[in-house]
KETORNU-500098 format. One line per 2 residues: number of its first residue (from 1); their letters; for each residue x, y, z of C-alpha. Coordinates in nm, 4 decimals, padded with zeros to 6 digits. Layout:
// residues N
NUM> A> X/Y/Z ~ ...
***
This chain:
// residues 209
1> XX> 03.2440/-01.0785/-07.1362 ~ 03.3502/-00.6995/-07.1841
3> XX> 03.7666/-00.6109/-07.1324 ~ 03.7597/-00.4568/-06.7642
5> XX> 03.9297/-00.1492/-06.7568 ~ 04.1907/-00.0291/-06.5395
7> XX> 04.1293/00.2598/-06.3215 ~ 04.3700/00.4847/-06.1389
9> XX> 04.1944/00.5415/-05.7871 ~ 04.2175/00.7390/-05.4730
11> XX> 04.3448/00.5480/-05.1596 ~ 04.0868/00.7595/-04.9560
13> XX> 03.8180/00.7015/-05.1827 ~ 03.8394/00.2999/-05.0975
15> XX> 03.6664/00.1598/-04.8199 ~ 03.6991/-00.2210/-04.6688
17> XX> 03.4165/-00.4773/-04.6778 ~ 03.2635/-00.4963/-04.3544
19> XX> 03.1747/-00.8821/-04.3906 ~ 03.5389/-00.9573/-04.5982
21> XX> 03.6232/-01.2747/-04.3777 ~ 03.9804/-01.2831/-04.5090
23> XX> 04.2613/-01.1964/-04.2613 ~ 04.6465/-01.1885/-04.2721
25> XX> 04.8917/-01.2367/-04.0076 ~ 05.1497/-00.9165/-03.9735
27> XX> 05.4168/-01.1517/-04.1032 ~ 05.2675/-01.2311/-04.4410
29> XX> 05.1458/-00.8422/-04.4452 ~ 05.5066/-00.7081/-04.4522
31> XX> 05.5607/-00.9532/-04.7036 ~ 05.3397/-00.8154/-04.9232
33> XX> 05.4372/-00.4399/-04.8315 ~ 05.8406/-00.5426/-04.8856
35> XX> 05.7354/-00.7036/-05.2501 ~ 05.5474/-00.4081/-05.3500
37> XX> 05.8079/-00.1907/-05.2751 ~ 06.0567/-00.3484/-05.4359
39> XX> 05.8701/-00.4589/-05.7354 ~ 05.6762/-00.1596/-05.7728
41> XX> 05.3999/-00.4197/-05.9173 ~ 05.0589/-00.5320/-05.7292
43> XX> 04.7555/-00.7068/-05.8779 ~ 04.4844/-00.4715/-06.0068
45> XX> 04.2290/-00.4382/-05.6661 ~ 03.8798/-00.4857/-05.7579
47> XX> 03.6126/-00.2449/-05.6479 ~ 03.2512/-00.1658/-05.6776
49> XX> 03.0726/00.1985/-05.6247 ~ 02.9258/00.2438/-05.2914
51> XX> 02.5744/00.3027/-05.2822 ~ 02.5607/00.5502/-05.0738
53> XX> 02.8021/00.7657/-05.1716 ~ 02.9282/00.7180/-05.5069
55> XX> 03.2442/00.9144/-05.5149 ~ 03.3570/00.5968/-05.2710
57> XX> 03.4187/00.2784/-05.4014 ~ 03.4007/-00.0448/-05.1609
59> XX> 03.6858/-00.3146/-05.1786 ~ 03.5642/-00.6734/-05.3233
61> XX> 03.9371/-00.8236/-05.2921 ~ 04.2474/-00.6287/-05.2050
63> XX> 04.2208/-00.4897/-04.8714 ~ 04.5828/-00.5478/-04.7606
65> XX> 04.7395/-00.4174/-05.0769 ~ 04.5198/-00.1244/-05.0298
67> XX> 04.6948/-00.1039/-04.6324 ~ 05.0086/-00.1518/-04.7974
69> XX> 04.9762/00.1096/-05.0751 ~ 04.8875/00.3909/-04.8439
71> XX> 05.1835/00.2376/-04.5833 ~ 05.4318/00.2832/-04.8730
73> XX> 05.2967/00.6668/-04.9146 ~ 05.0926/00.6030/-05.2786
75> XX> 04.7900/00.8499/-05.3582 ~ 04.6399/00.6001/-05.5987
77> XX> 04.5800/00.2189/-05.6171 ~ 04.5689/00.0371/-05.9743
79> XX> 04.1603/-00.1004/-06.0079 ~ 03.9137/-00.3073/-06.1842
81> XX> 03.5379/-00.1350/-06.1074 ~ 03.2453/-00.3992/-06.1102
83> XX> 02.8671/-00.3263/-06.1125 ~ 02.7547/-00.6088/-05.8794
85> XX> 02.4907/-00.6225/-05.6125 ~ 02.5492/-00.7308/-05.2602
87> XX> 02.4144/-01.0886/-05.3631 ~ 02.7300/-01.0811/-05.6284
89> XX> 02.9600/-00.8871/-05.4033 ~ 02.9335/-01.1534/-05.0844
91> XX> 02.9795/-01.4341/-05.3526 ~ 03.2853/-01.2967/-05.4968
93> XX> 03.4130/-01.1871/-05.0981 ~ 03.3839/-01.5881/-05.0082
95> XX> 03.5853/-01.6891/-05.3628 ~ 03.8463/-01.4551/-05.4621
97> XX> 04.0019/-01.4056/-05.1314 ~ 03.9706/-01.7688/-05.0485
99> XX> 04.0118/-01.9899/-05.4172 ~ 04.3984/-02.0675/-05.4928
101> XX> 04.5978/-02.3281/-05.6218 ~ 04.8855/-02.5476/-05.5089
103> XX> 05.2436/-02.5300/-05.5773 ~ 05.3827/-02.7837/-05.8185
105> XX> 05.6767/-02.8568/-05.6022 ~ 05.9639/-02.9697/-05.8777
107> XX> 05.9059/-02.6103/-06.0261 ~ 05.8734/-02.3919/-05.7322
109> XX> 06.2251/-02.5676/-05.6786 ~ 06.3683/-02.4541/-06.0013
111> XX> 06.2041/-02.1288/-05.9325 ~ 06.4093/-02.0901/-05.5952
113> XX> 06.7419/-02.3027/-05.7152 ~ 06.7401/-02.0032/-06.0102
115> XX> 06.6774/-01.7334/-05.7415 ~ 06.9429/-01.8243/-05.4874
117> XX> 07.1809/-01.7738/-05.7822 ~ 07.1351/-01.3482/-05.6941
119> XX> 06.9942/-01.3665/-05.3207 ~ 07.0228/-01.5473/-05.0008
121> XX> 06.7609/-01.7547/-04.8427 ~ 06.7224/-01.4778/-04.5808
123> XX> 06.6832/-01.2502/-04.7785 ~ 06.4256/-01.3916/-05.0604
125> XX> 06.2617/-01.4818/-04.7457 ~ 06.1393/-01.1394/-04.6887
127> XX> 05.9411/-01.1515/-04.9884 ~ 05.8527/-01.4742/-05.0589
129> XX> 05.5650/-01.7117/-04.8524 ~ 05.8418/-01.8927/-04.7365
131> XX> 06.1099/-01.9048/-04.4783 ~ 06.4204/-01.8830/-04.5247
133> XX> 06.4673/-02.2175/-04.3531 ~ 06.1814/-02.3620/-04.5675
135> XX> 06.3872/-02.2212/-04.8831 ~ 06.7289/-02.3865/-04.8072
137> XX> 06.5629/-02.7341/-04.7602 ~ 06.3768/-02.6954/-05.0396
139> XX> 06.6477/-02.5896/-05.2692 ~ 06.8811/-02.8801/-05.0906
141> XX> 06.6330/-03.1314/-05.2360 ~ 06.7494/-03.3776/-05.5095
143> XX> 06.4645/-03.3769/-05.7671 ~ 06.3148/-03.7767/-05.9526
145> XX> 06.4804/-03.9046/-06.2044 ~ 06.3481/-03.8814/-06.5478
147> XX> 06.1462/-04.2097/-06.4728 ~ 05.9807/-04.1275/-06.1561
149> XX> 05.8341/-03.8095/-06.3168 ~ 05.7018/-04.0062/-06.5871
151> XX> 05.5408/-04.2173/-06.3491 ~ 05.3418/-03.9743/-06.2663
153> XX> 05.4955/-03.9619/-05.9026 ~ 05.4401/-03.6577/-05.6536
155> XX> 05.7337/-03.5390/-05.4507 ~ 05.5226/-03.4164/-05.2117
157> XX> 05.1184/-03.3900/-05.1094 ~ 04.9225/-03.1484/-04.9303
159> XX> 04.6324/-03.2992/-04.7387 ~ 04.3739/-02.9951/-04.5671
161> XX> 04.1092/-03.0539/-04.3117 ~ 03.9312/-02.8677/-04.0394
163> XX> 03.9043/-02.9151/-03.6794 ~ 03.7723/-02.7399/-03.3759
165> XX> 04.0377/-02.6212/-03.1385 ~ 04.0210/-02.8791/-02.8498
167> XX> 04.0289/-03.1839/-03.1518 ~ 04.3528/-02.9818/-03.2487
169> XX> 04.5007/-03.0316/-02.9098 ~ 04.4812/-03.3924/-02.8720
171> XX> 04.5735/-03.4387/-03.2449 ~ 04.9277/-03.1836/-03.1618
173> XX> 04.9690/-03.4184/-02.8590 ~ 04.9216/-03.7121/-03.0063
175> XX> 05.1678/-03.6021/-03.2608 ~ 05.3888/-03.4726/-03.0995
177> XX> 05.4467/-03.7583/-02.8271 ~ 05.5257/-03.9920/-03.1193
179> XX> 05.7310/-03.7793/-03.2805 ~ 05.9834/-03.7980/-03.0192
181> XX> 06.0423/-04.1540/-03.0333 ~ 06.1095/-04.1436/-03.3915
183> XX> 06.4781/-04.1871/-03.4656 ~ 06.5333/-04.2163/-03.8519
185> XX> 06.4127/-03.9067/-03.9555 ~ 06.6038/-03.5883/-03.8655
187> XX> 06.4019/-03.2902/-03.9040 ~ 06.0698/-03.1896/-03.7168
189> XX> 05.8352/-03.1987/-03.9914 ~ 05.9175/-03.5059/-04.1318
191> XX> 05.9314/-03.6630/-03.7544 ~ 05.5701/-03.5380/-03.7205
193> XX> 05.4796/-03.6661/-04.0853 ~ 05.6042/-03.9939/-03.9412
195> XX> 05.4255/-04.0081/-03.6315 ~ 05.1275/-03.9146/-03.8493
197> XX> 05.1806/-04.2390/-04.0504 ~ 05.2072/-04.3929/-03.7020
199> XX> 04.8770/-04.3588/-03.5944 ~ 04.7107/-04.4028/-03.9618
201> XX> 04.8595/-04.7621/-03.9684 ~ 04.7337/-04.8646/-03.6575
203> XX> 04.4125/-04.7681/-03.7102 ~ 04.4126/-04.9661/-04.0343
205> XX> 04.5244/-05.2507/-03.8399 ~ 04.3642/-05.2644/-03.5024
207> XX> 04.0527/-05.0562/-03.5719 ~ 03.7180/-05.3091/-03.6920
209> X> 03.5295/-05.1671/-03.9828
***
């Protein structure tokens, strides 16, 4: 495959996908606005020429750095330009704003224990996908031993699945209501990762297969 080249681009010259499914809350947004301005540095956006009029090029994945370029007063935006059609282009919307990894938890610790070192939780907060609560607890946490991690052992999993909104009402309640009658734990989240656990094992153990 050929070296894509960078291209320096107009802001005005870039319209949005139409059909780009990919929203962010206002929260994450300044994030991303706060980061750029302090870093200076943004991934590359990736475009393709309008058909229509080909002195405008049409955003395949960076809309909100786009927003957040012309918010911070820039003329131009860093680019990639691809020739796909709109069979390519609605592939690449569905994947590149939607594919992503997960965190390896022991080093996005070590990543925040060495960044506290220079700022507070607060204030890494307002440029990290984190909170500044989520940050303290995180960098409070004693890592395995030498032998656990050689076991193979996670810290922590992530577990993703997708209900309507009335399935996610009785699954909150349900939650919730057990939650509050769990005493070891102390804070919400693991309460509610407890009540969880809750219902799992009594469905193992009362439920017929």
């Amino acid at each position: 495959m050929a070296k894509k080249t960078i291209h320096s681009v107009l802001l005005r010259r870039l319209i949005a996908n139409p059909d780009n499914p990919n929203v962010m809350a206002k929260p994450k947004f300044m994030k991303l606005l706060r980061n750029i301005r302090q870093t200076g540095i943004y991934e590359p956006l990736l475009i393709r020429r309008c058909k229509k009029n080909t002195r405008y090029y049409e955003i395949i994945n960076g809309y909100h750095r786009c927003r957040a370029l012309l918010k911070l007063g820039h003329k131009n935006a860093d680019c990639v330009l691809f020739d796909v059609d709109d069979k390519q282009l609605n592939i690449l919307t569905a994947t590149l704003n939607r594919l992503g990894g997960s965190d390896d938890v022991g080093k996005k610790i070590v990543l925040l224990k060495s960044l506290i070192k220079t700022a507070t939780p607060k204030e890494l907060a307002k440029i990290l996908p984190c909170t500044s609560v989520q940050i303290k607890k995180l960098t409070e946490l004693k890592m395995p031993d030498g032998k656990s991690k050689k076991d193979g052992k996670c810290l922590f999993n992530s577990i993703v699945f997708f209900v309507t909104d009335e399935e996610k009402k009785i699954i909150e309640e349900a939650i919730s209501k057990l939650a509050e009658q769990v005493k070891d734990e102390k804070t919400k989240a693991a309460k509610r990762t407890a009540a969880l656990m809750i219902l799992i094992e009594y469905f193992i153990k009362h439920v017929k297969r």
